[in-house]
C-alpha positions as CSV (number, residue, x, y, z in Angstrom):
1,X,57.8,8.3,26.5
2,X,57.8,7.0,22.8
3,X,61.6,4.9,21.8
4,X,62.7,6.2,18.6
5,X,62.7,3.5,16.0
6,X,66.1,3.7,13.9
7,X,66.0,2.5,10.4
8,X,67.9,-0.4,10.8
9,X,67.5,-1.3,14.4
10,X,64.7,-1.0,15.3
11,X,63.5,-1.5,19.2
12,X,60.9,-4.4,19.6
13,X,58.9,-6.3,22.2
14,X,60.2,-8.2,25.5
15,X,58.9,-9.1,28.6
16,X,58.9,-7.4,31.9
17,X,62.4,-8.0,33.1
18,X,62.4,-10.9,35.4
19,X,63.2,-14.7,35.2
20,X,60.9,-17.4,35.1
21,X,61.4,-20.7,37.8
22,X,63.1,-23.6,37.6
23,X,61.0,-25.9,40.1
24,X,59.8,-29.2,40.3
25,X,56.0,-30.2,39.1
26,X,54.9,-29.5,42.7
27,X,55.1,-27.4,45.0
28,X,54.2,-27.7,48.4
29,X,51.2,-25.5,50.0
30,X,52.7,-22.5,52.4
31,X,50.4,-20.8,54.7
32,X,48.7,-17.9,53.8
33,X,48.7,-14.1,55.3
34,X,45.7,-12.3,57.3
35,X,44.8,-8.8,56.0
36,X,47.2,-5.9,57.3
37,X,46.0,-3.2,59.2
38,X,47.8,0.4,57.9
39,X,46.3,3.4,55.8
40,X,46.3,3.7,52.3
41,X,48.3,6.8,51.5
42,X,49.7,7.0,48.1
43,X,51.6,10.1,47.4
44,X,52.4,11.2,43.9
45,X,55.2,12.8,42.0
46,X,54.9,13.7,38.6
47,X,58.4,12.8,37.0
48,X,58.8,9.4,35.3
49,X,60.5,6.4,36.4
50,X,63.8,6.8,34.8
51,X,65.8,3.1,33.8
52,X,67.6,3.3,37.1
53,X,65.2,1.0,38.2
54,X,64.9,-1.4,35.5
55,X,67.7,-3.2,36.2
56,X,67.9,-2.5,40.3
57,X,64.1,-3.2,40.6
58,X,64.5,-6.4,38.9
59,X,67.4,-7.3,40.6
60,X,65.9,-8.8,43.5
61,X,63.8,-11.3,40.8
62,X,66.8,-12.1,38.7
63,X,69.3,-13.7,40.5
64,X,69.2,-17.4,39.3
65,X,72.0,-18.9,41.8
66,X,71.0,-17.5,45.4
67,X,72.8,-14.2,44.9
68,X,72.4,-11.4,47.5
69,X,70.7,-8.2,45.7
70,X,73.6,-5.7,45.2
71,X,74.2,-3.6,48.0
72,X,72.5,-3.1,51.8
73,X,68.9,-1.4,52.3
74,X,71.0,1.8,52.4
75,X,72.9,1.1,48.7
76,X,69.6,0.7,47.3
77,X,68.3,3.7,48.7
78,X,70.7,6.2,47.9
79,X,70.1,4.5,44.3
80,X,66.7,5.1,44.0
81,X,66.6,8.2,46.1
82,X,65.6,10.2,42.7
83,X,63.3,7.8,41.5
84,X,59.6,9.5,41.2
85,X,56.5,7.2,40.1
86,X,53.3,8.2,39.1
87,X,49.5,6.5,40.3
88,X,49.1,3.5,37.6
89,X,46.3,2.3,40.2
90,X,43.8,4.7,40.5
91,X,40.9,2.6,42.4
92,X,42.7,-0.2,41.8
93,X,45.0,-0.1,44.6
94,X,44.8,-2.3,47.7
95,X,43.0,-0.7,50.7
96,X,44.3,-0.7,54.1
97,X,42.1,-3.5,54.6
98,X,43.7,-5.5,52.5
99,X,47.3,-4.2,53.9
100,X,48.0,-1.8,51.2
101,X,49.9,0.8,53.6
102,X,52.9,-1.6,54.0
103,X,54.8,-5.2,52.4
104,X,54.2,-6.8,55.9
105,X,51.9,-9.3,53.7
106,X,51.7,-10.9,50.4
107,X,52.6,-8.6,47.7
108,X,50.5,-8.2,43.7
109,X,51.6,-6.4,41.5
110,X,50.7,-5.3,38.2
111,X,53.4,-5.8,35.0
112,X,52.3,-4.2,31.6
113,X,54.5,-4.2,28.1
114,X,53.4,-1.5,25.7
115,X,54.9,-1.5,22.5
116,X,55.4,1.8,21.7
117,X,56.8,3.3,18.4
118,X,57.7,6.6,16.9
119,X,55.4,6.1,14.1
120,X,52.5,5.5,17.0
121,X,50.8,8.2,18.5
122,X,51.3,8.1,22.1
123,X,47.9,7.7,23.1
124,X,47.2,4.8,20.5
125,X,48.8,2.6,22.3
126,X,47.3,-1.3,23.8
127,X,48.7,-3.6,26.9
128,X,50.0,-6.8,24.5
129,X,51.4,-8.0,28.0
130,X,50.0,-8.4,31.1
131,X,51.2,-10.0,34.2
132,X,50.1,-10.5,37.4
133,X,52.7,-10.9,40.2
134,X,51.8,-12.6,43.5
135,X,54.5,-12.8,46.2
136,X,53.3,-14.8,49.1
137,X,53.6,-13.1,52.4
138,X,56.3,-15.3,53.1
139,X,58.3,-12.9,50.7
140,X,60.3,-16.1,49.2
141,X,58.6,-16.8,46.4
142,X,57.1,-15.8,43.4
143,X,54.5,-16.5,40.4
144,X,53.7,-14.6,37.0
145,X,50.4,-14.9,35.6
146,X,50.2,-13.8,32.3
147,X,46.8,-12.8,30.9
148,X,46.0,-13.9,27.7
149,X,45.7,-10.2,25.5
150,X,42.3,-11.0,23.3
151,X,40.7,-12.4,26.5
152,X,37.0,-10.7,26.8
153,X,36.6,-8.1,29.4
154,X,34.1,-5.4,30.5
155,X,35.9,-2.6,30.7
156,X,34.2,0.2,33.4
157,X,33.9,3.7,32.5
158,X,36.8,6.3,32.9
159,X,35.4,9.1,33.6
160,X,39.0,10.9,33.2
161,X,38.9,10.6,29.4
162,X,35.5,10.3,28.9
163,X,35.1,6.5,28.1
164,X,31.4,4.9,28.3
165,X,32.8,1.5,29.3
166,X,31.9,-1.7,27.2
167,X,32.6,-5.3,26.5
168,X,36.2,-5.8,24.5
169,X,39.4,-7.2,24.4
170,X,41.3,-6.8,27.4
171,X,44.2,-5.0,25.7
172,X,42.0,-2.2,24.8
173,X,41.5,-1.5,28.2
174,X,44.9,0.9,28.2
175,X,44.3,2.8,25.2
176,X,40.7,3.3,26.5
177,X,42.0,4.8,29.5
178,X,45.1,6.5,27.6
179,X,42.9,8.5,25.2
180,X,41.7,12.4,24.9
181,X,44.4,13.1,28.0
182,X,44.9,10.1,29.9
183,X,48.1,9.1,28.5
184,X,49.7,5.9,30.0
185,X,49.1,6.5,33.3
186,X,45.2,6.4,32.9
187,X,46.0,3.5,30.5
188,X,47.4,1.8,33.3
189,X,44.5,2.5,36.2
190,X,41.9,1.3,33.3
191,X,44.0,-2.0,32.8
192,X,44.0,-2.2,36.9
193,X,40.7,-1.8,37.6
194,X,39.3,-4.3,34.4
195,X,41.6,-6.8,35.9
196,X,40.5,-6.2,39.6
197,X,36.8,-6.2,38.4
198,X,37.7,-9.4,36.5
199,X,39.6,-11.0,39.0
200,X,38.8,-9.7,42.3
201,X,42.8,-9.1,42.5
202,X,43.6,-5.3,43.6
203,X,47.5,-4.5,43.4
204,X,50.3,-3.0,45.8
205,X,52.0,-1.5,42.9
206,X,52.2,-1.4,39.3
207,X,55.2,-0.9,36.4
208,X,55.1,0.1,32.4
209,X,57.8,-1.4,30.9
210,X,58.0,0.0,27.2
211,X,59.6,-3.2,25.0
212,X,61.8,-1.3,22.6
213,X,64.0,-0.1,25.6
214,X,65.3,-4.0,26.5
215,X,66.8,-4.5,23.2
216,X,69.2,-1.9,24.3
217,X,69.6,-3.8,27.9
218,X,70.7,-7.0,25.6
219,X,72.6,-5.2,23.8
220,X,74.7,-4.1,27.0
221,X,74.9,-7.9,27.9
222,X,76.0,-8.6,24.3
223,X,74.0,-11.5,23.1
224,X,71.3,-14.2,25.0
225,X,71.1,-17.7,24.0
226,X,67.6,-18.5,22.7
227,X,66.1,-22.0,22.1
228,X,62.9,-22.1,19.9
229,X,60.8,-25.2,19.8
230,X,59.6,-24.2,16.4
231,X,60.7,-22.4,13.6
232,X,58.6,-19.3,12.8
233,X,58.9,-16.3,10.4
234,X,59.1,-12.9,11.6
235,X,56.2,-11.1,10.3
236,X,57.8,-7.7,11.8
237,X,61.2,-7.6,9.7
238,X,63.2,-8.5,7.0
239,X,66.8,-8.0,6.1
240,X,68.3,-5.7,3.8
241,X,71.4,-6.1,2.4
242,X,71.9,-8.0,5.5
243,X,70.6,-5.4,7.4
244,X,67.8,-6.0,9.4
245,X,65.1,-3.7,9.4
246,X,61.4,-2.6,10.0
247,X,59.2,-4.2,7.0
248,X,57.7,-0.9,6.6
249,X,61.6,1.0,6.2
250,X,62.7,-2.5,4.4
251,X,60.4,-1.4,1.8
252,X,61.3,2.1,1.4
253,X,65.0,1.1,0.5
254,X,63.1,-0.7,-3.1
255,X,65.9,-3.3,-2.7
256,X,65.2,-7.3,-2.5
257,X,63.9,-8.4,1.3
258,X,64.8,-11.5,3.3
259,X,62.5,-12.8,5.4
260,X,63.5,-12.6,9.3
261,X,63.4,-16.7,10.3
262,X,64.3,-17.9,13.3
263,X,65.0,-21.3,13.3
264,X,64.3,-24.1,15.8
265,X,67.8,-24.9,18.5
266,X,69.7,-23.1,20.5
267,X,71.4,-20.1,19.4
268,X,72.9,-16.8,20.0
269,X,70.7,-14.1,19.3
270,X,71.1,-10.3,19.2
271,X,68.8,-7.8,21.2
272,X,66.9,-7.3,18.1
273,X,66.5,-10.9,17.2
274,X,65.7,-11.6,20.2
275,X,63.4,-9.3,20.7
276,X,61.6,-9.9,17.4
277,X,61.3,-13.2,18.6
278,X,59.8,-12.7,21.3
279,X,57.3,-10.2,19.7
280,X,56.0,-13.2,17.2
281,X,52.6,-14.9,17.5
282,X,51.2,-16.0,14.1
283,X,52.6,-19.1,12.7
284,X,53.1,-20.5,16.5
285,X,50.6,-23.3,17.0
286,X,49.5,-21.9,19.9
287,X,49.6,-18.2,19.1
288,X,49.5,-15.7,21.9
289,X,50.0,-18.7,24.4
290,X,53.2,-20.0,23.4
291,X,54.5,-16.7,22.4
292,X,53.9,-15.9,26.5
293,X,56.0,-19.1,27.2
294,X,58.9,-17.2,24.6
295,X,58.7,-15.0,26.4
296,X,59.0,-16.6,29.4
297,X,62.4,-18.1,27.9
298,X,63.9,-14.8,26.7
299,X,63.2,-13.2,30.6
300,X,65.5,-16.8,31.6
301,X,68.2,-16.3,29.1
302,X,68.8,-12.3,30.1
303,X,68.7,-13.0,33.9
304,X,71.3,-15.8,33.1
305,X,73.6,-13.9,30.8
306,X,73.5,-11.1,33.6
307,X,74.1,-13.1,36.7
308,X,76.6,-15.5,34.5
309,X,78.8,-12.6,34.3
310,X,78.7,-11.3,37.4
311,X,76.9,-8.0,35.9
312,X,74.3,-7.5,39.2
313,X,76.5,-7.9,41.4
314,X,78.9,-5.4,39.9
315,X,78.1,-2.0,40.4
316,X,79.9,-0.5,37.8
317,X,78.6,-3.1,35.2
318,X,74.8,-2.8,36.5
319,X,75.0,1.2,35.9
320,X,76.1,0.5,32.7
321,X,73.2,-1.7,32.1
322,X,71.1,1.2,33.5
323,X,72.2,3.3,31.0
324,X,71.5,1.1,27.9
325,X,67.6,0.7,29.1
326,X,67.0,4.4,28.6
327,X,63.5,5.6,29.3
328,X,61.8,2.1,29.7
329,X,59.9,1.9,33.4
330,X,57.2,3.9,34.9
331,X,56.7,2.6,38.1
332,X,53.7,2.8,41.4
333,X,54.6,1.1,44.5
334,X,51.8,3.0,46.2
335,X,52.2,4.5,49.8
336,X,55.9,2.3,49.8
337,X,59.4,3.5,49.3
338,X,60.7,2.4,46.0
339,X,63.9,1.0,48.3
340,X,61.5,-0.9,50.7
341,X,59.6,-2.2,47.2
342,X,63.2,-3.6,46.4
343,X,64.6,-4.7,49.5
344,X,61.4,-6.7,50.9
345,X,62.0,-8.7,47.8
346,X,65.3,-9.2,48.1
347,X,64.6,-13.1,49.4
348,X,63.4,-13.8,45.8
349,X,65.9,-15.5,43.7
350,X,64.9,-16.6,40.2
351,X,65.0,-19.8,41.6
352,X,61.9,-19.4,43.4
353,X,60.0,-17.4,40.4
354,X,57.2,-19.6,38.8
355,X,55.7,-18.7,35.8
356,X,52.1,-20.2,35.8
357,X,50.1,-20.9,32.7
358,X,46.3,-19.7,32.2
359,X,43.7,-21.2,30.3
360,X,46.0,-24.4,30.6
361,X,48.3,-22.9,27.8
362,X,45.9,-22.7,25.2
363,X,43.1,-20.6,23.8
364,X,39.6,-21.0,25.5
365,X,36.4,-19.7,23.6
366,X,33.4,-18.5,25.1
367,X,29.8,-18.6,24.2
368,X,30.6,-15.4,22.5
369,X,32.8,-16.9,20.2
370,X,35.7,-15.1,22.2
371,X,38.4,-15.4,24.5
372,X,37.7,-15.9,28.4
373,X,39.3,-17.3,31.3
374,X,38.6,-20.5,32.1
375,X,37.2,-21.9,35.8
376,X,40.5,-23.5,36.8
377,X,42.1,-19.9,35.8
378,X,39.4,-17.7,37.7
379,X,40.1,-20.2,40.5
380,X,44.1,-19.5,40.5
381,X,43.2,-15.9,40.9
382,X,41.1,-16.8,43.8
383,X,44.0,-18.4,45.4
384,X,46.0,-15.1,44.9
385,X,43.4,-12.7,46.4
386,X,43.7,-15.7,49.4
387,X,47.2,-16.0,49.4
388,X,47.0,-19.9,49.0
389,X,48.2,-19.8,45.1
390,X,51.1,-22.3,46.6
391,X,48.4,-24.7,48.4
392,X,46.6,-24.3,44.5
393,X,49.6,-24.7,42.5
394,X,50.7,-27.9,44.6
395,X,46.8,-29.8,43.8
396,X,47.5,-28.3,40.2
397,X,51.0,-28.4,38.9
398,X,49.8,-29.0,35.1
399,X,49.5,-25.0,35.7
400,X,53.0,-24.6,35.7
401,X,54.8,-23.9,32.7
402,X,57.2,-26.5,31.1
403,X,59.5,-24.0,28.9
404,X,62.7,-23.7,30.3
C-alpha cells in the first residue's frame, strides 16, 4: 500500500478528496433524526479499495454547481461492483441502535490521510489528518471536522497488536494499532475507537486515503489554482537544477538547492506544489490549524478544476482520473453497499459541504501543557452524535471556516 516516491517527483500530502462550502455565516437549524432500527452486519472482504472509488465516491461531495452524480443507481453499481473494503471500524462502528444497518438516518464517517512513503515502513505510519464527516439525516448537507493531530488522547488498548493503551497524541493512535501485524486497517479501528471514546461519535463507515496518490489525480486535471494568505517555505523540498525534489534525494545529487517558496496570491500550481503546499505547517502562524484551512482550499480548487471542465460528468474523463489515483483509498461502509454509500449522497453538492473549524482555529493548551479540545468543540461533537450540528452551527457560525 506504500506510493513509490520518484526522485524528482515525489508524491506528497492532500486532503481527503472533497470540497469545502461556500455558505453564508449562518445557517439555519434543521431537525434532527431518531435512532434506526436494523442489525449491524458488517461483512468483510479482504481485497483493497482500488482508486475506482476515489473519484466516484467523492463524486457525490464534489460537485460545486448542482450537478447530478454521473450516472443512475445502476451506473454506479456496475462501477463499484468490484470494489472490496476491509473493517477500519472494529468496535467503533454504529450499532443498530444507533441505525448502523442502513443510511435511512444521519450519516459519520471517518476520513484519515496517511502519508505514506517508500522510505517508511509500512507499519510506521501516523493519522496527520483526521476528519469527521456528519451528513444530517436530511441527506442534503454536509460538515468536515477536522481534528487537530497533536490534540491529547487516551488511546485504549488493542489487544490485536498487543498495545497497553496510554495517554498521547492523537496521531499515534494509528501506528499504535498498525504495529506488530495490524497494518492500516488496525490503524484505522484504533483511530475510531480513540475518537469514539473521545467524542462519543461512532461511525457508519470509514476511508484511508494515502496523500501521495492525489498528486497524480492533479496531475490528470493538469494544474489547480491555489491562493495562499502567506508566504511559507517548504521544509519538504528544494529544487535542483530546477527540478524539484525530496530534500533528502536533493542532497544526494551534491549540487546547489533552492528552497521550495510558495508565495502569497493566486497562482497555478502543479500536483506536486500543490501538494507540498498543502503538506506545510511550520512557518504558518497558526501551524497545524491553518495548514487544515489549506487544505481546506486545495480540496475547493480540485473539485473546481474537475467540475469546471466537465470531468465528472464525463465518463471517459472521470476513468481517466481513476486511473491517475492509483492505489489511494481503502474504504468501510459497514453492512452498506458501496453503490448505496454513493447514491444516498448523491443530494450533496459542494455547495452544501461546510467545513467547520475546532478549537476556534487555533491551538488550545491544556493543564498538561498539551493540546485538547476545547468545550465549544466537545459541544459540536455533541451536536453530531444528536444530529442537531445545523441547530449548533446556526447559534455558532464563528465555527465556520472563512478560507475560501
Amino acid at each position: 500500500m506504500r506510493t513509490r516516491a520518484g526522485a524528482r517527483m515525489p508524491p506528497v500530502q492532500s486532503p481527503p478528496l472533497l470540497e469545502p462550502p461556500r455558505v453564508a455565516a449562518t445557517v439555519p437549524p434543521s431537525g434532527n433524526a431518531s435512532a434506526k432500527p436494523g442489525k449491524k452486519g458488517r461483512t468483510r472482504r479482504k481485497d483493497p479499495l482500488w482508486a475506482r472509488l476515489t473519484v466516484i465516491f467523492g463524486a457525490a461531495l464534489m460537485m460545486s454547481s448542482g450537478l447530478a452524480i454521473v450516472g443512475s443507481k445502476a451506473v454506479i453499481s456496475q462501477a463499484t461492483g468490484n470494489i472490496s473494503q476491509r473493517n477500519l471500524l472494529g468496535g467503533a462502528g454504529k450499532t443498530s441502535a444507533e441505525g448502523g444497518a442502513d443510511l435511512k438516518g444521519p450519516i459519520d464517517m471517518l476520513l484519515l490521510g496517511v502519508d505514506a512513503r517508500e522510505r517508511w515502513a509500512a507499519d510506521d505510519v501516523r493519522a496527520d489528518s483526521i476528519i469527521v464527516l456528519h451528513i444530517p439525516a436530511t441527506h442534503d448537507q454536509a460538515y468536515l471536522i477536522s481534528i487537530p493531530r497533536d490534540t491529547e488522547a487516551r488511546i485504549p488498548a488493542f489487544s490485536e497488536t498487543g498495545y497497553r493503551g496510554g495517554v498521547e497524541k492523537i496521531n499515534a493512535a494509528f501506528q499504535a494499532g498498525a504495529q506488530n501485524g495490524g497494518g492500516w486497517e488496525g490503524g484505522a479501528q484504533l483511530m475510531a475507537q480513540t475518537i469514539k471514546g473521545m467524542t462519543g461519535v461512532s461511525f457508519d463507515g470509514a476511508a484511508i486515503i494515502n496523500f501521495g496518490g492525489f498528486k497524480n489525480v492533479i496531475d490528470a486535471l493538469g494544474s489547480v489554482r491555489i491562493c495562499p494568505k502567506q508566504e511559507v517555505k517548504s521544509i519538504h523540498m528544494s529544487y535542483v537544477d530546477g527540478e524539484p525534489m525530496w530534500n533528502a534525494d536533493a542532497k544526494k545529487t551534491g549540487k546547489t538547492r533552492t528552497p521550495v517558496v510558495h508565495k502569497k496570491g493566486c497562482q497555478e500550481m502543479e500536483g506536486w506544489a500543490a501538494l507540498d503546499f498543502s503538506r506545510q505547517r511550520y512557518g504558518l502562524k497558526n501551524s497545524d490549524y491553518d495548514r487544515q484551512q489549506n487544505q481546506q482550499q486545495l480540496i475547493k480548487a480540485m473539485a473546481k478544476k474537475a467540475t469546471q471542465e466537465g470531468t465528472l460528468t464525463n465518463l471517459g474523463k472521470l476513468n481517466g482520473l481513476i486511473k491517475a489515483a492509483g492505489k489511494a483509498f481503502i474504504l468501510d461502509t459497514g453492512s452498506v453497499p458501496v453503490a448505496d454509500f454513493v447514491f444516498t449522497m448523491r443530494g450533496v453538492t459542494g455547495n452544501e459541504l461546510i467545513m467547520l473549524k475546532t478549537n476556534s482555529g487555533t491551538y488550545n493548551g491544556n493543564d498538561n501543557g498539551t493540546e485538547a479540545l476545547s468545550e465549544q468543540t466537545l459541544d459540536m461533537f455533541r451536536a453530531v452524535r444528536q444530529d442537531k450540528l445545523a441547530e449548533f452551527v446556526f447559534y455558532n457560525p464563528e465555527v465556520i471556516s472563512s478560507r475560501k
